[in-house]
mmCIF file of the N, C-alpha and C atoms, coordinates in Angstrom:
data_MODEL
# 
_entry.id   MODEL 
# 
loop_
_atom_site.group_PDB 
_atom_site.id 
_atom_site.type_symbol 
_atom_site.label_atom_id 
_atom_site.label_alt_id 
_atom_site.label_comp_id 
_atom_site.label_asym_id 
_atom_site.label_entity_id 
_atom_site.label_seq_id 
_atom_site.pdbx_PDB_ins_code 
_atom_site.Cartn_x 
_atom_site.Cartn_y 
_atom_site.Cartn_z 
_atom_site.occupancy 
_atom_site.B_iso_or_equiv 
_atom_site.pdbx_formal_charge 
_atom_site.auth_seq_id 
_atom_site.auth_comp_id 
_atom_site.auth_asym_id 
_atom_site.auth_atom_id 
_atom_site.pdbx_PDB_model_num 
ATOM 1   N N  . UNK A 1 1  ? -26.541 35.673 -28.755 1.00 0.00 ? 1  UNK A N  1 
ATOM 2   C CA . UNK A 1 1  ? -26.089 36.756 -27.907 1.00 0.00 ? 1  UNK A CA 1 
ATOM 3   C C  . UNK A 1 1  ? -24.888 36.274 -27.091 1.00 0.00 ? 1  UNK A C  1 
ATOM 4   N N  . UNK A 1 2  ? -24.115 37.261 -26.950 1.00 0.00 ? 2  UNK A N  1 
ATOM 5   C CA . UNK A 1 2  ? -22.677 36.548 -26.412 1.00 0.00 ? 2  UNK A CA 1 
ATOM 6   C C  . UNK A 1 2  ? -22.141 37.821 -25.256 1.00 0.00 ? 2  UNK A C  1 
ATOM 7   N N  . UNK A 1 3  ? -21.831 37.285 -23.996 1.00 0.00 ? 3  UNK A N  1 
ATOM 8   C CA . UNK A 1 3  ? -21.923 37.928 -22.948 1.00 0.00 ? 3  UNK A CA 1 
ATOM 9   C C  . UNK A 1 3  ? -20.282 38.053 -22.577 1.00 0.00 ? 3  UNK A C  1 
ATOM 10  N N  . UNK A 1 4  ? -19.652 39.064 -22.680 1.00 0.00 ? 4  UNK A N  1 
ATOM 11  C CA . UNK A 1 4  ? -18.603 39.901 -22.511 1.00 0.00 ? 4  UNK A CA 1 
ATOM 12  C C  . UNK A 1 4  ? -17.943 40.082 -20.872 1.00 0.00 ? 4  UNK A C  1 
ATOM 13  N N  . UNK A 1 5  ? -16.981 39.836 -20.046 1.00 0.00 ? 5  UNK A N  1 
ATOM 14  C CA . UNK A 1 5  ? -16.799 39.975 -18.805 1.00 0.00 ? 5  UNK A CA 1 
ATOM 15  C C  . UNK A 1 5  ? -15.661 41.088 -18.903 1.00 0.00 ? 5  UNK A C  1 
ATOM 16  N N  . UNK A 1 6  ? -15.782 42.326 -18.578 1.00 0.00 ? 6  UNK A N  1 
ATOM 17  C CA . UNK A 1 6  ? -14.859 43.320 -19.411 1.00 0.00 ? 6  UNK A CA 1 
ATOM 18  C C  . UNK A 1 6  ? -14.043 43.613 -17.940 1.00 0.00 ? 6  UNK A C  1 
ATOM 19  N N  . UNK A 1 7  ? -14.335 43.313 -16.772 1.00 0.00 ? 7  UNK A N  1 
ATOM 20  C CA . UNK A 1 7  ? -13.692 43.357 -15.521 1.00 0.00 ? 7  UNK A CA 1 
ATOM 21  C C  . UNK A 1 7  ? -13.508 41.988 -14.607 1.00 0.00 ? 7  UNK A C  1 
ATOM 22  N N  . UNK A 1 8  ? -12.417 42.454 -14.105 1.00 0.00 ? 8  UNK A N  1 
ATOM 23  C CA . UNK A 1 8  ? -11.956 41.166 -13.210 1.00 0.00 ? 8  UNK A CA 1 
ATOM 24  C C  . UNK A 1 8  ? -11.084 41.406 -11.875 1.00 0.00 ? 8  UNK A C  1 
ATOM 25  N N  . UNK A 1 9  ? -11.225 40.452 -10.527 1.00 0.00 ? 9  UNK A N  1 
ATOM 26  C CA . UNK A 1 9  ? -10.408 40.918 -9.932  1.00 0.00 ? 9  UNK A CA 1 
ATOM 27  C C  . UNK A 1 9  ? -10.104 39.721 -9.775  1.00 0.00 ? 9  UNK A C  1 
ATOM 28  N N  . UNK A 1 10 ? -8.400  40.109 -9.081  1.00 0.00 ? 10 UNK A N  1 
ATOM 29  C CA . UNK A 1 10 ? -7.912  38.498 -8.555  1.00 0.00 ? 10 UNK A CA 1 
ATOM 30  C C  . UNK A 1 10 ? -7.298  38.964 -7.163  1.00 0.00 ? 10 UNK A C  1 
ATOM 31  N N  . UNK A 1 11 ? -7.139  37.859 -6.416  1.00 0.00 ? 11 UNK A N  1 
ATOM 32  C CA . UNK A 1 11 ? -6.319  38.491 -5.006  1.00 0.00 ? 11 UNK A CA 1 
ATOM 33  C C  . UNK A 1 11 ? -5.747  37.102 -4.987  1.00 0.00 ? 11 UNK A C  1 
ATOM 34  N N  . UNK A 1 12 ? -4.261  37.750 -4.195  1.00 0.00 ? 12 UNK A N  1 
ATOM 35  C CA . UNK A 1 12 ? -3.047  36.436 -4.160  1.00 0.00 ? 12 UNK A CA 1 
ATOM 36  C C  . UNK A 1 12 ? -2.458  36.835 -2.987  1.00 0.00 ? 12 UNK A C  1 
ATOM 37  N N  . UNK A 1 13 ? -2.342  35.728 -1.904  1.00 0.00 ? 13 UNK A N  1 
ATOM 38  C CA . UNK A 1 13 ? -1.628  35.874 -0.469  1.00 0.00 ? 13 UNK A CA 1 
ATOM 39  C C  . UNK A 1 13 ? -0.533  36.105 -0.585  1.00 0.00 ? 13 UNK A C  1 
ATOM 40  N N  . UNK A 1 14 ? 0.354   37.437 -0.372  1.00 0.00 ? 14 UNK A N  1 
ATOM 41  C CA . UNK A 1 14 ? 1.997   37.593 -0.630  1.00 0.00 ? 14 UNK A CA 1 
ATOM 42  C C  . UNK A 1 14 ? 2.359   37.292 1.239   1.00 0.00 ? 14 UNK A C  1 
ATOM 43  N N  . UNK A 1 15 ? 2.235   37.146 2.207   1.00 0.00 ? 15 UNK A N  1 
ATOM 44  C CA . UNK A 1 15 ? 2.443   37.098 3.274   1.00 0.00 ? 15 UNK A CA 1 
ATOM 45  C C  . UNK A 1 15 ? 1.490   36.093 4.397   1.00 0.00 ? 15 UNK A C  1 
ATOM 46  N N  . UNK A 1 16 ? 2.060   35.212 5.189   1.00 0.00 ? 16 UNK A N  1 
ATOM 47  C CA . UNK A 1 16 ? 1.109   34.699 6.125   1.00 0.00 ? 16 UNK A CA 1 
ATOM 48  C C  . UNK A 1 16 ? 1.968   35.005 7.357   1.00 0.00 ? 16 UNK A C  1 
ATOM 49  N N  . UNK A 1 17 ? 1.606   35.404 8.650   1.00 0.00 ? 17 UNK A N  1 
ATOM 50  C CA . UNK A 1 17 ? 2.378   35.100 9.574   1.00 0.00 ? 17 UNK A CA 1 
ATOM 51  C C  . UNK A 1 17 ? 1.250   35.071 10.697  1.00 0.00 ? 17 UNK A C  1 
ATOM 52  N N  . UNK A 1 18 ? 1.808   34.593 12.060  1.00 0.00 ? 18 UNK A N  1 
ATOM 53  C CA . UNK A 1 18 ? 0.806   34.375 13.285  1.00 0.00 ? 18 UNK A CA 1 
ATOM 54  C C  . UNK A 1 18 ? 0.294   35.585 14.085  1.00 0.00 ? 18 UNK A C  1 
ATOM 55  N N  . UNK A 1 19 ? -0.989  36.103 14.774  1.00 0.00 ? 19 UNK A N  1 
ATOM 56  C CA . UNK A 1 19 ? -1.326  37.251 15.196  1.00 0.00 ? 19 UNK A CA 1 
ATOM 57  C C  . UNK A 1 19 ? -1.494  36.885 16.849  1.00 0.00 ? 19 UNK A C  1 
ATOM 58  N N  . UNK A 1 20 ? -1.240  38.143 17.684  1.00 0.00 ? 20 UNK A N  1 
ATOM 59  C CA . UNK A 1 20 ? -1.986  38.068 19.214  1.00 0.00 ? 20 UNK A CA 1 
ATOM 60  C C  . UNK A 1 20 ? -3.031  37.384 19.175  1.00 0.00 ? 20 UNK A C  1 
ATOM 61  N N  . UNK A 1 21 ? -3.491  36.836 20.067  1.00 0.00 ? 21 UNK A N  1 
ATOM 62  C CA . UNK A 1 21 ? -4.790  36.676 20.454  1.00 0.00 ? 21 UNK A CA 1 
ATOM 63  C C  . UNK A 1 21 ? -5.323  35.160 19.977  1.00 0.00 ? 21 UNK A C  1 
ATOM 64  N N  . UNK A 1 22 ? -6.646  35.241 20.411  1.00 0.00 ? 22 UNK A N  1 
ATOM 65  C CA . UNK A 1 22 ? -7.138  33.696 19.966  1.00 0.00 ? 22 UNK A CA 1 
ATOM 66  C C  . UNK A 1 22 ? -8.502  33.495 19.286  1.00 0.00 ? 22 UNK A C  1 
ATOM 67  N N  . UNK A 1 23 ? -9.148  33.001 18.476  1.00 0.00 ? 23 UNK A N  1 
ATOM 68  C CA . UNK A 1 23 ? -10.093 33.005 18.092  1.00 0.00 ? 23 UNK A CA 1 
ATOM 69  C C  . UNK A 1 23 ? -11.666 33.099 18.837  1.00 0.00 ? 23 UNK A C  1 
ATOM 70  N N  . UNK A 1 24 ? -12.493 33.960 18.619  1.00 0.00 ? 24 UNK A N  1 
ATOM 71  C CA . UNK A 1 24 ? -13.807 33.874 19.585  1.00 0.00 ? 24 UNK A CA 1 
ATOM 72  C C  . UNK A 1 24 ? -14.677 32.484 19.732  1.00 0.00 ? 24 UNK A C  1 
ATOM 73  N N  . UNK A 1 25 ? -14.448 31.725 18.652  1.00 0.00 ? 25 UNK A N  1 
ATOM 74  C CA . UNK A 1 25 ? -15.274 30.832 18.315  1.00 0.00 ? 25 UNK A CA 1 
ATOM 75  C C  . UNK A 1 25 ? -14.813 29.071 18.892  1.00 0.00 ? 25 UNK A C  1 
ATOM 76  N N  . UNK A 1 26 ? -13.263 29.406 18.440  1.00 0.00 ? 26 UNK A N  1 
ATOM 77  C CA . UNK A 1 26 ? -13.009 28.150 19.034  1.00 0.00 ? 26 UNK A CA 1 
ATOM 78  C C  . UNK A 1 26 ? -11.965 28.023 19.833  1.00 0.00 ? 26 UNK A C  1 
ATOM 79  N N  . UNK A 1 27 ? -11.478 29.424 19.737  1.00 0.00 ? 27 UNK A N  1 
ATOM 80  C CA . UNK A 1 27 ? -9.997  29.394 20.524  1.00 0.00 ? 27 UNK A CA 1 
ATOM 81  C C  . UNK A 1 27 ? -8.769  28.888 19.898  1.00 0.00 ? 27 UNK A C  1 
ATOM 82  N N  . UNK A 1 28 ? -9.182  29.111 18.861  1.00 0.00 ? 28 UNK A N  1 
ATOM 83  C CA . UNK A 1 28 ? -7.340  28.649 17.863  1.00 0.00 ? 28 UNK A CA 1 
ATOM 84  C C  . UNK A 1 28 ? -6.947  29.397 17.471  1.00 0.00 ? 28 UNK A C  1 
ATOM 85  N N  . UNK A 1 29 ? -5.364  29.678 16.969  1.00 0.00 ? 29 UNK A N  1 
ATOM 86  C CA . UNK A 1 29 ? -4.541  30.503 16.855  1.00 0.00 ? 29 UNK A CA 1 
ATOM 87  C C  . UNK A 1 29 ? -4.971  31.629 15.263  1.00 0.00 ? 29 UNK A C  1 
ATOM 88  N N  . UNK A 1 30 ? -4.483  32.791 15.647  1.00 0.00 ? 30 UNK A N  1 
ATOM 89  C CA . UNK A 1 30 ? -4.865  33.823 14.838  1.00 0.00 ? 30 UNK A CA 1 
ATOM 90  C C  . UNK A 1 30 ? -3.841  33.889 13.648  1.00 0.00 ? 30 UNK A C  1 
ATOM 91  N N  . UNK A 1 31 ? -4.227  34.054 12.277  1.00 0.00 ? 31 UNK A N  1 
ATOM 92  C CA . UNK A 1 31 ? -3.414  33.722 11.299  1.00 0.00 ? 31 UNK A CA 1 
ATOM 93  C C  . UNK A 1 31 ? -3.982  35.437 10.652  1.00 0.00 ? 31 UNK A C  1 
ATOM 94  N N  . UNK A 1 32 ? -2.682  36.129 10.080  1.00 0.00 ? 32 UNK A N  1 
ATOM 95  C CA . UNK A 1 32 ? -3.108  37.509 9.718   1.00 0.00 ? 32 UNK A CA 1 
ATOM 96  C C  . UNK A 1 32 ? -2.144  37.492 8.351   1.00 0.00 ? 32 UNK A C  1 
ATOM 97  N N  . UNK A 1 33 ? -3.077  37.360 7.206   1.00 0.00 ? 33 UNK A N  1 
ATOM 98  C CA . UNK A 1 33 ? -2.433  37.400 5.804   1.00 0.00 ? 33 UNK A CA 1 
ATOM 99  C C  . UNK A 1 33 ? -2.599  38.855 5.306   1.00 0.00 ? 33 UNK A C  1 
ATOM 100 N N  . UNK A 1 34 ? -1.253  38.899 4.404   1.00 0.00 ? 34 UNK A N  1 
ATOM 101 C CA . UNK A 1 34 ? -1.497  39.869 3.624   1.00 0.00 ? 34 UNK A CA 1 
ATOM 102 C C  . UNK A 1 34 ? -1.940  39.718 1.885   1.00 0.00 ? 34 UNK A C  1 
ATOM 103 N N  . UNK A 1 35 ? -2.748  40.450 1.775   1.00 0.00 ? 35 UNK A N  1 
ATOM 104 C CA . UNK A 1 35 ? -3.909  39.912 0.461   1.00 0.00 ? 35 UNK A CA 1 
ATOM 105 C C  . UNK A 1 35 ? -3.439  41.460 -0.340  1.00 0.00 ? 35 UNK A C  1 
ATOM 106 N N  . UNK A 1 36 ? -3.323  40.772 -1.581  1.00 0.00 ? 36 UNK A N  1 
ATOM 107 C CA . UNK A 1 36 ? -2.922  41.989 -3.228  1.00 0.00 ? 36 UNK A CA 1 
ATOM 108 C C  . UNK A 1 36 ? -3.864  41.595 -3.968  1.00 0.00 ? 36 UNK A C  1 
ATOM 109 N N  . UNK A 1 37 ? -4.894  43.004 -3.905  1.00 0.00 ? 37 UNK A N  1 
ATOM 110 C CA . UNK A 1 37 ? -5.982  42.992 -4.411  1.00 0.00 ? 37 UNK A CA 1 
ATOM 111 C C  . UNK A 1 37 ? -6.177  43.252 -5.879  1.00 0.00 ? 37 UNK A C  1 
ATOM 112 N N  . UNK A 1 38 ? -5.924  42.712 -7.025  1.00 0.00 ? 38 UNK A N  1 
ATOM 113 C CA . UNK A 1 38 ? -5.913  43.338 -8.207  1.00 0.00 ? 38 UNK A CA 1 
ATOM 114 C C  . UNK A 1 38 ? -7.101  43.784 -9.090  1.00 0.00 ? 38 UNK A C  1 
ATOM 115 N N  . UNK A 1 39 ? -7.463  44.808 -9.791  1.00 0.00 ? 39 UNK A N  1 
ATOM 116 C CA . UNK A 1 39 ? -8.163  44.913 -10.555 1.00 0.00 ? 39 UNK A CA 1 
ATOM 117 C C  . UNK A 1 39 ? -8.203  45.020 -11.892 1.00 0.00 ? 39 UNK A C  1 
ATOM 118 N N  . UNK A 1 40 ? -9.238  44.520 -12.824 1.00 0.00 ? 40 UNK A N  1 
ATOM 119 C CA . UNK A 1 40 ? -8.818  44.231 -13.995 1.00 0.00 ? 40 UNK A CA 1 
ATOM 120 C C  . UNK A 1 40 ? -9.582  44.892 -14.838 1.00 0.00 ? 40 UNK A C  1 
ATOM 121 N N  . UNK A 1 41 ? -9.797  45.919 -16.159 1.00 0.00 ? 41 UNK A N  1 
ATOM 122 C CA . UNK A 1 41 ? -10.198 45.891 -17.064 1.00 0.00 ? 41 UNK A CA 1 
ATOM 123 C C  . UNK A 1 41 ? -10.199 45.909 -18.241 1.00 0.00 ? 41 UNK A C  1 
ATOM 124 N N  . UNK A 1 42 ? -10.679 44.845 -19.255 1.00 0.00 ? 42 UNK A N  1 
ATOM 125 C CA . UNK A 1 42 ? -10.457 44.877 -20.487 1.00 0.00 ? 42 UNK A CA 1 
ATOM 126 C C  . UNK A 1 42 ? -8.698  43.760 -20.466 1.00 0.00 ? 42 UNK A C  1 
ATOM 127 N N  . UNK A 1 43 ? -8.307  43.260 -19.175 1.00 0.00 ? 43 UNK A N  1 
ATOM 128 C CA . UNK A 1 43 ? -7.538  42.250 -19.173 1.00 0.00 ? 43 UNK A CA 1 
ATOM 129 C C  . UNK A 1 43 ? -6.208  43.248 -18.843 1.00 0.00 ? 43 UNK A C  1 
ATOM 130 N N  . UNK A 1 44 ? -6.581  44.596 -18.712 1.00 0.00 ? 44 UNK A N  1 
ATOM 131 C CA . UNK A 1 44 ? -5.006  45.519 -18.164 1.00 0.00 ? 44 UNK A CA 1 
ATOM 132 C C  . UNK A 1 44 ? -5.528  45.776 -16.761 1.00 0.00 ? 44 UNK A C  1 
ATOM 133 N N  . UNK A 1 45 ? -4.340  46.056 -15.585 1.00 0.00 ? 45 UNK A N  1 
ATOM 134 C CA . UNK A 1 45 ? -4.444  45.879 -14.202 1.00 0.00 ? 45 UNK A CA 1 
ATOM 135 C C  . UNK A 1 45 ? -4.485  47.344 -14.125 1.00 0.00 ? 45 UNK A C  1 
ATOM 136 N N  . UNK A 1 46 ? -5.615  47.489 -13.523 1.00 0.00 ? 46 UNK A N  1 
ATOM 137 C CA . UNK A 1 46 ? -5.403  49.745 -13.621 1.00 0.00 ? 46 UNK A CA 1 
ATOM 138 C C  . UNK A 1 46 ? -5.676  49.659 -11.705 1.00 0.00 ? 46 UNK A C  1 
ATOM 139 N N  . UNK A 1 47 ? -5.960  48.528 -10.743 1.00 0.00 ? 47 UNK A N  1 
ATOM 140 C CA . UNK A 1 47 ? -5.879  49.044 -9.528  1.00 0.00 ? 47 UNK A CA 1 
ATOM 141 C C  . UNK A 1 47 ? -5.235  48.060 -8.352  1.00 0.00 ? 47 UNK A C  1 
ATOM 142 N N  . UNK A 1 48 ? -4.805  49.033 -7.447  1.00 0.00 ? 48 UNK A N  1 
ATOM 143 C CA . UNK A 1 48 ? -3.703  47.082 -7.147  1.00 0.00 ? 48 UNK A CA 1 
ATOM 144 C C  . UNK A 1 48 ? -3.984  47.968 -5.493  1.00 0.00 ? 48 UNK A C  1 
ATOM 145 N N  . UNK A 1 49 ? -4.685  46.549 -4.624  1.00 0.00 ? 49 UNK A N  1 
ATOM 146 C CA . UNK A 1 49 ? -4.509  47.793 -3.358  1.00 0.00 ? 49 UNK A CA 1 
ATOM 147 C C  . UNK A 1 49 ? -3.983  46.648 -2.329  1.00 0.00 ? 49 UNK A C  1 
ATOM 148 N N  . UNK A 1 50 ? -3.203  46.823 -1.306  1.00 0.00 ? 50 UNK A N  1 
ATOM 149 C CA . UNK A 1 50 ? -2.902  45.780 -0.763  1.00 0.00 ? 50 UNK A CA 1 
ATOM 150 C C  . UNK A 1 50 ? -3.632  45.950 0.707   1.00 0.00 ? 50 UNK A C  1 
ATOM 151 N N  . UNK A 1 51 ? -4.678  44.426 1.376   1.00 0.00 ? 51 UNK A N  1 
ATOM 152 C CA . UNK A 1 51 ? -5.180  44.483 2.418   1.00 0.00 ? 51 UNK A CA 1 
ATOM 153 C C  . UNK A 1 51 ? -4.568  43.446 3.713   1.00 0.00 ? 51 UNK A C  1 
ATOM 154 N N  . UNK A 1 52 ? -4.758  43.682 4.772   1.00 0.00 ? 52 UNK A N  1 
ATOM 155 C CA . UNK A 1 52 ? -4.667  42.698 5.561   1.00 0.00 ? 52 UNK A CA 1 
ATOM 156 C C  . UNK A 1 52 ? -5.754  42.133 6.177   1.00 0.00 ? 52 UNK A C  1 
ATOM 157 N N  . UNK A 1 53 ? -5.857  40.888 6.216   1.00 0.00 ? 53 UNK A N  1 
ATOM 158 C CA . UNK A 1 53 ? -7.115  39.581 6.732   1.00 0.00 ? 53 UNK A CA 1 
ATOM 159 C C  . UNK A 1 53 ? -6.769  38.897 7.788   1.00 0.00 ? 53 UNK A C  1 
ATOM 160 N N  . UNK A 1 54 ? -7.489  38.291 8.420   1.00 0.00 ? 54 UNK A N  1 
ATOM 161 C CA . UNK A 1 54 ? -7.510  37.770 9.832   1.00 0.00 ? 54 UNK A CA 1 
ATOM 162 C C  . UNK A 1 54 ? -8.292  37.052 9.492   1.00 0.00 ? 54 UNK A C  1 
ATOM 163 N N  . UNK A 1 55 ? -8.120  35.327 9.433   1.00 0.00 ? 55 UNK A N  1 
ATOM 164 C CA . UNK A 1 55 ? -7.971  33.874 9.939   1.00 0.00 ? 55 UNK A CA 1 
ATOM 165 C C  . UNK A 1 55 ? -8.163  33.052 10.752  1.00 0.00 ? 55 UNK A C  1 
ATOM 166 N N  . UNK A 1 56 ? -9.105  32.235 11.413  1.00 0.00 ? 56 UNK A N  1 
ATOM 167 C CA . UNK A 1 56 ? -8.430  31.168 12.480  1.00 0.00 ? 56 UNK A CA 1 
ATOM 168 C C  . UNK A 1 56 ? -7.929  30.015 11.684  1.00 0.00 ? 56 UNK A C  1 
ATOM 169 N N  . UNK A 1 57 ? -6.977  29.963 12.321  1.00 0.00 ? 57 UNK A N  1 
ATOM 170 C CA . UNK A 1 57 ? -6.346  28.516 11.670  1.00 0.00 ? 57 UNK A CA 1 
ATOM 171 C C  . UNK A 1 57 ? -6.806  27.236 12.102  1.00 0.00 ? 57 UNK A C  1 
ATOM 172 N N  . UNK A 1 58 ? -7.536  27.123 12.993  1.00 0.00 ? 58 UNK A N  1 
ATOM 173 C CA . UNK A 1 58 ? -8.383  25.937 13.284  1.00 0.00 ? 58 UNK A CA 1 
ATOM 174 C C  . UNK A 1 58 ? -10.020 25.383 12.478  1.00 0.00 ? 58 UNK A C  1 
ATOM 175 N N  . UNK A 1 59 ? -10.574 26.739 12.316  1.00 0.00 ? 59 UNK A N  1 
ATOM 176 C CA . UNK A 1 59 ? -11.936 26.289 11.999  1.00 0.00 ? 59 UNK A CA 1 
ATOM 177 C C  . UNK A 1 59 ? -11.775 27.637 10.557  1.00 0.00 ? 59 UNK A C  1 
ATOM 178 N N  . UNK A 1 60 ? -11.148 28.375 10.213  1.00 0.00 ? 60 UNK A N  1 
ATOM 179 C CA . UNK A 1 60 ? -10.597 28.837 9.122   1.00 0.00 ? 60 UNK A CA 1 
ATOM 180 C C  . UNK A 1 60 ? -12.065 30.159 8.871   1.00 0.00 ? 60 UNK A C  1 
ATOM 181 N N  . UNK A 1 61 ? -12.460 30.487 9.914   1.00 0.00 ? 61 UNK A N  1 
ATOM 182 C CA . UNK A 1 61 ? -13.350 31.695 10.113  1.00 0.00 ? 61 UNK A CA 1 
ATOM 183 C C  . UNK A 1 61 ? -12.740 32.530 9.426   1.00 0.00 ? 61 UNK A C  1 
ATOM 184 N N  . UNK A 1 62 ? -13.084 33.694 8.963   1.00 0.00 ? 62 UNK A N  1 
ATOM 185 C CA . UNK A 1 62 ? -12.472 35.292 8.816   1.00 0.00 ? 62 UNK A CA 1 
ATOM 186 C C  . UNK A 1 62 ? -12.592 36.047 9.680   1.00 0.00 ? 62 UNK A C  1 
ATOM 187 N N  . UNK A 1 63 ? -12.186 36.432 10.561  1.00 0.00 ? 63 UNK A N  1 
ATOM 188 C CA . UNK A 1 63 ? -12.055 37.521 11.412  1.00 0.00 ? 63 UNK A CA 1 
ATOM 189 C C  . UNK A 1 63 ? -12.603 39.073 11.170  1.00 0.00 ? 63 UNK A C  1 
ATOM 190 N N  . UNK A 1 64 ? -12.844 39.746 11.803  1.00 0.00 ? 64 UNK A N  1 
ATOM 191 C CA . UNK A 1 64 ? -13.422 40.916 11.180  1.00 0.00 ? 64 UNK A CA 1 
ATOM 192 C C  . UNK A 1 64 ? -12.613 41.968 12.796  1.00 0.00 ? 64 UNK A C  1 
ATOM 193 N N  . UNK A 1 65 ? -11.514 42.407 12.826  1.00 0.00 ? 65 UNK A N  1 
ATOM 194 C CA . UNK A 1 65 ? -11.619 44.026 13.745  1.00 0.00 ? 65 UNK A CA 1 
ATOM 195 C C  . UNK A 1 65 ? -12.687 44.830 13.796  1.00 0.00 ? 65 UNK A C  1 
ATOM 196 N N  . UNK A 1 66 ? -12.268 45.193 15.315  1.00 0.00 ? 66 UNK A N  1 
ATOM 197 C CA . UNK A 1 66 ? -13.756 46.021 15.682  1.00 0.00 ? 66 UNK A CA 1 
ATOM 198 C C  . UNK A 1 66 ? -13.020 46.674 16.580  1.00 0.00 ? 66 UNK A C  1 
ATOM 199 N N  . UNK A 1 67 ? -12.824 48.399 16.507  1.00 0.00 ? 67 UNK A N  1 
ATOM 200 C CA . UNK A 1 67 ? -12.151 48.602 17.193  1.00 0.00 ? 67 UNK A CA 1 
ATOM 201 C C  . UNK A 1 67 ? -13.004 49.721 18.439  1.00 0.00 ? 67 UNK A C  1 
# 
C-alpha cells in the first residue's frame, strides 16, 4: 500500500522589520515578519495568502494580537 500526499503548504519570510513595543515575557524587542502562505495541490499552487507574525527576538516566542 503506498500513501499519496496530494496537498502541501509552504510559507517563506518575504519581509522582517522591527515593531512598537516589547515582549510580555522577557522584554525583548518585537520582530513583525511578513509570511507568503502557499498552497499546494497535486504539486500546482491554487492559494497564496499573505500574513503578518509577531516575534520576540530574544527568546523567539510568537506573539499573538489581542485587540
Amino acid at each position: 500500500m503506498c500513501l499519496v500526499f496530494v496537498c502541501d503548504q509552504d510559507e517563506r519570510v518575504i519581509a522582517r522589520q522591527s515593531a512598537p513595543g516589547a515582549c510580555p515575557y522577557c522584554g525583548g524587542m518585537i520582530q513583525a515578519m511578513d509570511v507568503e502562505s502557499q498552497l499546494r495541490f497535486c504539486f500546482l499552487p491554487f492559494y497564496f495568502k499573505t500574513k503578518r507574525k509577531f516575534y520576540c527576538s530574544v527568546c523567539g516566542r510568537r506573539l499573538v494580537l489581542q485587540y
